[in-house]
Residue, then its C-alpha position, 0 to 999 in steps of 0.5 A: x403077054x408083057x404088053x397085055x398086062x401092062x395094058x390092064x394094069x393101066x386101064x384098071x390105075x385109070x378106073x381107080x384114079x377116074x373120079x365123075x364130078x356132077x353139077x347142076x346148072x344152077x350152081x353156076x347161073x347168077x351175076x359174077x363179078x371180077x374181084x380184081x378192081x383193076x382188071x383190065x379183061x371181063x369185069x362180070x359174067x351173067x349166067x342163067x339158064x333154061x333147061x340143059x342150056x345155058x346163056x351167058x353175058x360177059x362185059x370187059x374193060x376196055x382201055x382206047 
């Protein structure tokens, strides 16, 4: 019995603490730049998109 209720208290804590976050694709399409000049890993990010699909360029900074 201890174990059932332990159970729905955790289950019922989960529900109130779960919170759904929505975002549309476009909030994230457009041309990203790195803010760190010095960076030595992805400088920018292209993203856009066509329906539920997203494309996505990404160009680094390499160092030979």
């Amino acid at each position: 019995m201890k174990r059932a209720t332990l159970s729905a208290t955790l289950a019922f804590m989960f529900l109130l603490c779960h919170s759904l976050s929505y975002a549309a694709l476009n909030q994230f399409t457009g041309n990203w730049k790195n803010a760190d000049p010095n960076t030595s890993g992805i400088t920018t990010l292209v993203i856009s998109g066509s329906g539920n699909a997203l494309r996505l360029h990404a160009w680094g900074k390499c160092h030979p």
